[in-house]
Every structure is written in C-alpha cells, then in structure tokens.
TORKOL-4160 file (C-alpha; in steps of 0.2 Angstrom, whole numbers, padded with zeros to 4 digits, m for minus):
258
<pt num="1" X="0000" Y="0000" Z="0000"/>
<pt num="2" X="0005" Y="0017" Z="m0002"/>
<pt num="3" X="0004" Y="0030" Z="0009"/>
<pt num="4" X="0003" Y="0050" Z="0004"/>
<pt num="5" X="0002" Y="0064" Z="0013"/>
<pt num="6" X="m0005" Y="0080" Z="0000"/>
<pt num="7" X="m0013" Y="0097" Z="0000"/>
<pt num="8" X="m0030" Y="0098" Z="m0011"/>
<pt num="9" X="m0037" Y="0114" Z="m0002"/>
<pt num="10" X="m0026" Y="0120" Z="0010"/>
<pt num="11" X="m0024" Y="0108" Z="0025"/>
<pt num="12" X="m0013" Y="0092" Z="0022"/>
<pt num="13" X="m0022" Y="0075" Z="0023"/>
<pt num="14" X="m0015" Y="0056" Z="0020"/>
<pt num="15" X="m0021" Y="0047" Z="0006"/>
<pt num="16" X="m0023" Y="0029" Z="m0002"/>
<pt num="17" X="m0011" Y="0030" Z="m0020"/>
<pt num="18" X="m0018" Y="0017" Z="m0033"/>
<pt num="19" X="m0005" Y="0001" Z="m0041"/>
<pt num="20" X="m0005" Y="0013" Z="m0057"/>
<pt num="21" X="0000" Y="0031" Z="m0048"/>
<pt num="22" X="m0013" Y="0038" Z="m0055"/>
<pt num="23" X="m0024" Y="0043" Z="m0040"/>
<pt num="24" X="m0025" Y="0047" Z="m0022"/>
<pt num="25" X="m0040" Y="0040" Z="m0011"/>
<pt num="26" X="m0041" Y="0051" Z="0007"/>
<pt num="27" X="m0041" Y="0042" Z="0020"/>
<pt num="28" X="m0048" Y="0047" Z="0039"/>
<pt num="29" X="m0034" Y="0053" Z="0051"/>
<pt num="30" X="m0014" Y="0047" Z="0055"/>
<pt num="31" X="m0011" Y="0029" Z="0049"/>
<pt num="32" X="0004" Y="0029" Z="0061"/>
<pt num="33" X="m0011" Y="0028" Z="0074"/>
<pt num="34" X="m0027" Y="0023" Z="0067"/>
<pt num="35" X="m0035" Y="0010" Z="0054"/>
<pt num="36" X="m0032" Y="0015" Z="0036"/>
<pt num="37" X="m0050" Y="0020" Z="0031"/>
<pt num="38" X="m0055" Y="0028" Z="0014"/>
<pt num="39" X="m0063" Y="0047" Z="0020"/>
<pt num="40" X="m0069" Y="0053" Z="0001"/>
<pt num="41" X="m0068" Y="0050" Z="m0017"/>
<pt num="42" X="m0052" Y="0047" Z="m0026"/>
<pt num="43" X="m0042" Y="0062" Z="m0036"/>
<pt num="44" X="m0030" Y="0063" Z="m0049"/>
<pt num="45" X="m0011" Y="0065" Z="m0043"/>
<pt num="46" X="m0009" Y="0076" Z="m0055"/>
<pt num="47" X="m0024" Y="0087" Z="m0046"/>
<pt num="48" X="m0016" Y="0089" Z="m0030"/>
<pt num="49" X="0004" Y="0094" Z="m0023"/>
<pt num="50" X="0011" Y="0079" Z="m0014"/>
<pt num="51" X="0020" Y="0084" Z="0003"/>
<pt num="52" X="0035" Y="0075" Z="0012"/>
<pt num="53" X="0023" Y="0058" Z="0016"/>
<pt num="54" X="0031" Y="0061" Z="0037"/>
<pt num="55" X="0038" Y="0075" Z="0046"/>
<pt num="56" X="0045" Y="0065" Z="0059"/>
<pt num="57" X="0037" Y="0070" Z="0074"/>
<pt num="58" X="0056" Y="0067" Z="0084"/>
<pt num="59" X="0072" Y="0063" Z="0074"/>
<pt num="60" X="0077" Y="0058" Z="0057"/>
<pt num="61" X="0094" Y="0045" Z="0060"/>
<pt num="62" X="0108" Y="0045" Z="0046"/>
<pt num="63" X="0119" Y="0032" Z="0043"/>
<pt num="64" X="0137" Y="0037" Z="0036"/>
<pt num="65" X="0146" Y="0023" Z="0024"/>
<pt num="66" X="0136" Y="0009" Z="0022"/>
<pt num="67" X="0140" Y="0004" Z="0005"/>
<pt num="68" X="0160" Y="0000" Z="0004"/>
<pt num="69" X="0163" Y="0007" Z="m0012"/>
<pt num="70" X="0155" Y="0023" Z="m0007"/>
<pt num="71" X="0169" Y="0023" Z="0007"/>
<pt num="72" X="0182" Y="0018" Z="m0003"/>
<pt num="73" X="0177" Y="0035" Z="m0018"/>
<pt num="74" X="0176" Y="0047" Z="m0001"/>
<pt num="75" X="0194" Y="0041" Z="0004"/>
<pt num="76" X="0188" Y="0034" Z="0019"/>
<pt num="77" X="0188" Y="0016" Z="0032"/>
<pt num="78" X="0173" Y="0006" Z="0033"/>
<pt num="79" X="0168" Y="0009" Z="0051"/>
<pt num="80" X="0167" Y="m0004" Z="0063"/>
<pt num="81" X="0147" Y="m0001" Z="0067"/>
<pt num="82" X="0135" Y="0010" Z="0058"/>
<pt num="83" X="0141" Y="0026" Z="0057"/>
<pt num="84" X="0123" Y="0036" Z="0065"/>
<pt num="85" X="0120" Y="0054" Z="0064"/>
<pt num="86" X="0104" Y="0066" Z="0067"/>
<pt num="87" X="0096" Y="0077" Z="0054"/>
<pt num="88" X="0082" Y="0089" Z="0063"/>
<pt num="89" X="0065" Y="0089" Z="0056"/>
<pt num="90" X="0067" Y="0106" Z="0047"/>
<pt num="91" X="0076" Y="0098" Z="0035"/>
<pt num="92" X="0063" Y="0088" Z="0027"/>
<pt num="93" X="0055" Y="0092" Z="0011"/>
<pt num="94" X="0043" Y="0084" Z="m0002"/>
<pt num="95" X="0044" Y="0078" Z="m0019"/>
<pt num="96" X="0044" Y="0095" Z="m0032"/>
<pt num="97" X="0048" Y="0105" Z="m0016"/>
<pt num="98" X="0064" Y="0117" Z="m0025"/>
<pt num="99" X="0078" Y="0117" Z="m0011"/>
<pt num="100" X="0087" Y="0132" Z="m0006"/>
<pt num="101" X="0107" Y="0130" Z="m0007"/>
<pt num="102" X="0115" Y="0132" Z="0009"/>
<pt num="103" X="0123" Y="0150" Z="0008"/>
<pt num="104" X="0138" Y="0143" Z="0022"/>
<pt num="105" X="0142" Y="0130" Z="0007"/>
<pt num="106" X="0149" Y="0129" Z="m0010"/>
<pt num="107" X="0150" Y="0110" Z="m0012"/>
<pt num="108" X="0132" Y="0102" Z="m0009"/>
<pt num="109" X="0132" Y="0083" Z="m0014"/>
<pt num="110" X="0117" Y="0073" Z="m0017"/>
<pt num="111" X="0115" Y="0053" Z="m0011"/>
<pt num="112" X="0099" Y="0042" Z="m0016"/>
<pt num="113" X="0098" Y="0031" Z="m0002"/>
<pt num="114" X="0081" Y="0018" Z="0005"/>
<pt num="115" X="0072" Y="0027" Z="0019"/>
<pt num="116" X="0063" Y="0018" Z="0033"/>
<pt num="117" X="0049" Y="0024" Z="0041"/>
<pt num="118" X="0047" Y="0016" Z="0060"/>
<pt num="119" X="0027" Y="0014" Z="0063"/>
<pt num="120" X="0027" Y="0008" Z="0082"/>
<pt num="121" X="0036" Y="0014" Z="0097"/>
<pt num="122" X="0053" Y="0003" Z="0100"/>
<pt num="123" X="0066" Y="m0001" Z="0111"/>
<pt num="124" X="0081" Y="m0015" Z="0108"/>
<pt num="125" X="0072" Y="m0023" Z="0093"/>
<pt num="126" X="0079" Y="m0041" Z="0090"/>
<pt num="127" X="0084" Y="m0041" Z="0071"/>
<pt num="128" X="0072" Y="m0055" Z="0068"/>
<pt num="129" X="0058" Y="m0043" Z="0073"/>
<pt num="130" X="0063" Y="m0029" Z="0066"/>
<pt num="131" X="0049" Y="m0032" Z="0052"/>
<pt num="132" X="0035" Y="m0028" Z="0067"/>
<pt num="133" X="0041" Y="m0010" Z="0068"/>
<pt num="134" X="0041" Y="m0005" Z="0052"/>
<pt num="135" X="0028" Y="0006" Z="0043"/>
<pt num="136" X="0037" Y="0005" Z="0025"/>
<pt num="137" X="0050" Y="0012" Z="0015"/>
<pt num="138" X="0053" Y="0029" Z="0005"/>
<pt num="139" X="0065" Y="0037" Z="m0007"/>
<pt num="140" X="0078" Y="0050" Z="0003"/>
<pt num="141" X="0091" Y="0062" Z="m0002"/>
<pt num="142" X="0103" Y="0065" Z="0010"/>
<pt num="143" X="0112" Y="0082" Z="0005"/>
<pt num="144" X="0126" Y="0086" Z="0012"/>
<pt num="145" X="0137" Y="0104" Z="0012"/>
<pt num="146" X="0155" Y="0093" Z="0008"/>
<pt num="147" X="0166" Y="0107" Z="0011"/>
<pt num="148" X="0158" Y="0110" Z="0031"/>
<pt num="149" X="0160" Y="0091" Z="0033"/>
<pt num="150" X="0176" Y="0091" Z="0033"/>
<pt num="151" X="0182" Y="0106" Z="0043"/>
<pt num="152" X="0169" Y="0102" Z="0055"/>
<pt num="153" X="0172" Y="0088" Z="0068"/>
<pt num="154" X="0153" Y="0086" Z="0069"/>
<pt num="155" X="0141" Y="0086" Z="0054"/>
<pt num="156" X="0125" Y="0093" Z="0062"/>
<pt num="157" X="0127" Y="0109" Z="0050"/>
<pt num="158" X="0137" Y="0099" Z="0035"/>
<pt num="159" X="0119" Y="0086" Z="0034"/>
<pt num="160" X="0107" Y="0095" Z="0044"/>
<pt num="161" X="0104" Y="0112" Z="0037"/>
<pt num="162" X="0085" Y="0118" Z="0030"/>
<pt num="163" X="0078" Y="0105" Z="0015"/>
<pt num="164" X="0095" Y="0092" Z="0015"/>
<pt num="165" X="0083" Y="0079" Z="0018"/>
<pt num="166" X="0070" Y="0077" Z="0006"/>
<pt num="167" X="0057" Y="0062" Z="0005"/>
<pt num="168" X="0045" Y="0055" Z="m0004"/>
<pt num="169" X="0035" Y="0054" Z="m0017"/>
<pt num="170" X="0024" Y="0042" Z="m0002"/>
<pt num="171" X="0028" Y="0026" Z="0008"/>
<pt num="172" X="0027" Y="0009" Z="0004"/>
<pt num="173" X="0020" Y="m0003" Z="0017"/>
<pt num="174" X="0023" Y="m0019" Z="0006"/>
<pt num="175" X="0040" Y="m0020" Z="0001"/>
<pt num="176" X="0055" Y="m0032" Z="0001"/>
<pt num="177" X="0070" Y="m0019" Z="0006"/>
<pt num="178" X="0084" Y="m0033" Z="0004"/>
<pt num="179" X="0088" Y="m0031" Z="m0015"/>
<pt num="180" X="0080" Y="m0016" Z="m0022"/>
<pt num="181" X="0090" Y="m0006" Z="m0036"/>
<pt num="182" X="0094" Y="0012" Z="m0029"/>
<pt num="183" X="0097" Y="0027" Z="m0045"/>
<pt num="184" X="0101" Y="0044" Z="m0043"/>
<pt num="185" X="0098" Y="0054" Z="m0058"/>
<pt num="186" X="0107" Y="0071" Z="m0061"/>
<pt num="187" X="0096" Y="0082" Z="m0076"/>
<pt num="188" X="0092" Y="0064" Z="m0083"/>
<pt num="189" X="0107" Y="0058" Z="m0081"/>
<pt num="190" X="0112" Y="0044" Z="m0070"/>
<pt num="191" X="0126" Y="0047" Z="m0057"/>
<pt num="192" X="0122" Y="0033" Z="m0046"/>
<pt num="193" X="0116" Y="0014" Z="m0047"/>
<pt num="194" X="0118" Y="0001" Z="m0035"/>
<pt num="195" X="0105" Y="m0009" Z="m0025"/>
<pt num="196" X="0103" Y="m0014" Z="m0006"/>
<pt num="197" X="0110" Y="m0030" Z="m0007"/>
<pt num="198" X="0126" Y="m0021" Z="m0008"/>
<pt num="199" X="0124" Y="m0013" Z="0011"/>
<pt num="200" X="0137" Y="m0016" Z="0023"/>
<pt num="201" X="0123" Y="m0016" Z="0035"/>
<pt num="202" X="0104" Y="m0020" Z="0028"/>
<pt num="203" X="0091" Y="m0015" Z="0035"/>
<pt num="204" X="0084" Y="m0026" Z="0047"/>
<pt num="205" X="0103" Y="m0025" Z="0055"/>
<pt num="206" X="0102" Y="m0006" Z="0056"/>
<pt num="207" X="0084" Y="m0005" Z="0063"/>
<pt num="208" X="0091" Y="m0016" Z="0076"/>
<pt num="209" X="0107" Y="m0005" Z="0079"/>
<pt num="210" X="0097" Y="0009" Z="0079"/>
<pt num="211" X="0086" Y="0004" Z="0092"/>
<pt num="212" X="0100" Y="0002" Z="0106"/>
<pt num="213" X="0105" Y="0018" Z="0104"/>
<pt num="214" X="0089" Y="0028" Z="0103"/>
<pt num="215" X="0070" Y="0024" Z="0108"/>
<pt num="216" X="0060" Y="0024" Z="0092"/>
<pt num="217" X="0045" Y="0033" Z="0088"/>
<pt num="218" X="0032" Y="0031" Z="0075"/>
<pt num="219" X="0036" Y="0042" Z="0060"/>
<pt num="220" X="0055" Y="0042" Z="0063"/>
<pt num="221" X="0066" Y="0040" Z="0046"/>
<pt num="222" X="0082" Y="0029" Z="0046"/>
<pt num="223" X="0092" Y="0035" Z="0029"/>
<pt num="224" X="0102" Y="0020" Z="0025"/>
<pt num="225" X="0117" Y="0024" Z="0016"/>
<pt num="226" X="0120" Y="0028" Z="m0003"/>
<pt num="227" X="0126" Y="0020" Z="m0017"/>
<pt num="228" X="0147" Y="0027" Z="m0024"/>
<pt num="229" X="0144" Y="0042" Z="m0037"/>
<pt num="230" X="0138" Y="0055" Z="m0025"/>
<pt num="231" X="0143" Y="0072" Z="m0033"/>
<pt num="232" X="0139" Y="0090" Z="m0031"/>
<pt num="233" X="0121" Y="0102" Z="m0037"/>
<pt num="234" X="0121" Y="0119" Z="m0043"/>
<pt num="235" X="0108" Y="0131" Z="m0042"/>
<pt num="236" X="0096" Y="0126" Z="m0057"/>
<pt num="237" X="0100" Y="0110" Z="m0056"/>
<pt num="238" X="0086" Y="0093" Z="m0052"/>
<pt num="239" X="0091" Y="0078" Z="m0045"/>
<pt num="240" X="0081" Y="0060" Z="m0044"/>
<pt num="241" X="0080" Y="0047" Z="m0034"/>
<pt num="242" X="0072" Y="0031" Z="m0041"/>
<pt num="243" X="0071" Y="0017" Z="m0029"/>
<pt num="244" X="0064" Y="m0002" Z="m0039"/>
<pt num="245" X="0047" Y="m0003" Z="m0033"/>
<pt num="246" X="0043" Y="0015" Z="m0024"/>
<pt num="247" X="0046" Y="0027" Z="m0038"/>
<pt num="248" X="0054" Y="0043" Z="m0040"/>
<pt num="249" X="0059" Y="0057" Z="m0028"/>
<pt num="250" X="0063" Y="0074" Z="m0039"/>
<pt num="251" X="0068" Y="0090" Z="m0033"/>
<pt num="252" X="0078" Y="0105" Z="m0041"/>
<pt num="253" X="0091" Y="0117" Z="m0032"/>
<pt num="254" X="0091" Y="0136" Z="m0031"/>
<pt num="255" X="0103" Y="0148" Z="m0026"/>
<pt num="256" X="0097" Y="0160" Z="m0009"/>
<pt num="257" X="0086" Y="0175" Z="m0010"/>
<pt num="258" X="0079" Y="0167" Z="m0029"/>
C-alpha cells in the first residue's frame, strides 16, 4: 500500500495512492495511529501537490558509509558499526519542493539512499523482529554541504541544514528492502546505481542497531546509506531518486534570495 500525505485545499491529509500512480484516495486521520479507512472520493495525482509523506514528529537518523565502495570513492575506512548521525525535522522536504542552497556552502552533494519509516514505538528490537516496527519504505536524499563536513568535527550543520533531507514521493507498506536497485539521476542523467544488497549493514541490521542507541517513535526515518557516485548540485540543477518498486523522488536546487 502506499501512503501520501498532500494538499488539495489548503490543510494536508493522507491518502490511499492506486498500483498505477494515478490517483490518491483520502483516508480518515494518522495511519501511524489509526485503521487506514478511505474518507472521500479518489483524485488525480496530478490534481493535487504531494508533501513529504512524514515529518518525523522526533528525529530523522543517518547512517554514514554503508556501501563499501562509497567509502572507498570518499577516501575513507569502513567503520566498525553503523556510522549514525541526526538530521532535525526542518530539514525535510517533499517531492517537487525546490531546495534552497545552503549559503555557508559551496559543495552540496546529493545521495539516493532507501528510507525507513518506523510505525510503532521501539526499544532494543531483535533483528528477527525488526519487520514488526516498520511502517514502510521511502525514497531519501541525504544532501550534504562537503566542504563544512570536513572542517567540522561534527556534521549537524554539513547534513542537517534547511531542506537536506528530502522524502517522498509516499511510503510503501509492502515492500521487500533486501535487494532493491537504488538510481540517482542528475538532469536525466544517471550518477548513481547500486542496490541494497550491496549494504554493509541491511536494514533489518540497522533498525536493530538503531534501536539500542535511541528509543523509536512512530514516523521516525532511518536513511540508510548511498550508493558510490555521489557528486555535487548547482543552483538550477534537479536531482532523482528512483528506488525499484517505490518510484521517483525529484527536486531541483536554487541559489538564496531566488
């Protein structure tokens, strides 16, 4: 099933999307805490703006390096355990959303990773039952101001600043996340391809990791990783995320004050 959150009037609402991503059905309430249940007659996606399908209502976790040769294009060492880091909720934005460059940056770089979107509150979850926590799966970019990464020894500004995490276009409740192949595209062009399998850590292993370090709540986003071929985005510039079997993420840059 997929799950969108969208604007027809003015007040956001989650919706039902069809198999053919045609249409959105409303649906009453939060599915992160109530039975899905259709709340009005279905409209053309095309008729309405799709929003980021969760603003996590407490943390969005990052993980650094999970795709060895990622590490090995950075210059880096695959680390001994995930590699976690925070992004605020004001960083989140939704499919079409233009994002604002950073004006403390000149290097922004994009990564296409697998988002998952925890749907029960959750503490030390077993690997074997990580399946029971989670909602689905989403498209995620995971910008990041390069040149503040390095000269800073935490990367709260580098990966956290205003629209570096964008989601969408919705959630996927049924979903196998164990071999699915990640793209990035860069104005039609593709700069990244490489599929979960390749994960140092998959996902039922970093929910798990996750977990021990922080108490889950529903809505919260795990990014897990990207694919090698991360490069930079300039003002005018779109970037996609296409993710086998959840569709496409598409945003484009602009510089501030335009």
């Amino acid at each position: 099933m997929r799950i969108a959150r969208f604007v027809l009037d003015s007040d956001p609402i989650y919706g039902v999307v069809d198999e053919a991503a045609e249409n959105v059905t409303p649906i009453k309430g939060d599915p992160f805490f109530s039975e899905i249940e259709a709340a009005g007659e279905p409209h053309r996606l095309e008729d309405v703006r799709l929003l980021a399908p969760i603003i996590p209502r407490s943390k969005i976790i990052g993980i650094g390096r999970n795709y060895a040769d990622h590490v090995a294009e950075m210059g880096n060492q695959i680390p001994p355990a995930p590699l976690m880091f925070l992004k605020p909720n004001t960083a989140v934005v939704g499919p079409g959303d233009p994002i604002m460059l950073p004006e403390f940056s000149e290097e922004v770089s994009y990564e296409a990773e697998l988002c998952v979107v925890i749907g029960r509150i959750c503490k030390d979850v077993p690997e074997e039952r990580v399946a029971e926590v989670v909602f689905g799966y989403t498209c995620g970019n995971d910008l990041t101001a390069r040149d503040a990464q390095r000269t800073e020894g935490q990367w709260a500004r580098a990966k956290g600043f205003d629209g570096s995490a964008p989601l969408g276009p919705w959630i996927e409740t049924e979903l196998d996340p164990d071999n699915l192949t990640i793209r990035g595209l860069l104005n039609g062009n593709v700069v990244q391809e490489g599929s979960t399998q390749q994960m140092i850590w998959g996902v039922s292993s970093l929910v798990s990791a996750v977990s021990q370090a922080f108490t889950l709540l529903p809505g919260d986003v795990i990014m897990t990783g990207t694919p090698t071929g991360v490069g930079r985005v300039s003002a005018g510039d779109r970037f996609e995320v296409e993710i086998e079997g959840l569709g496409t993420l598409a945003n484009t840059f602009r510089n501030p004050g335009l």
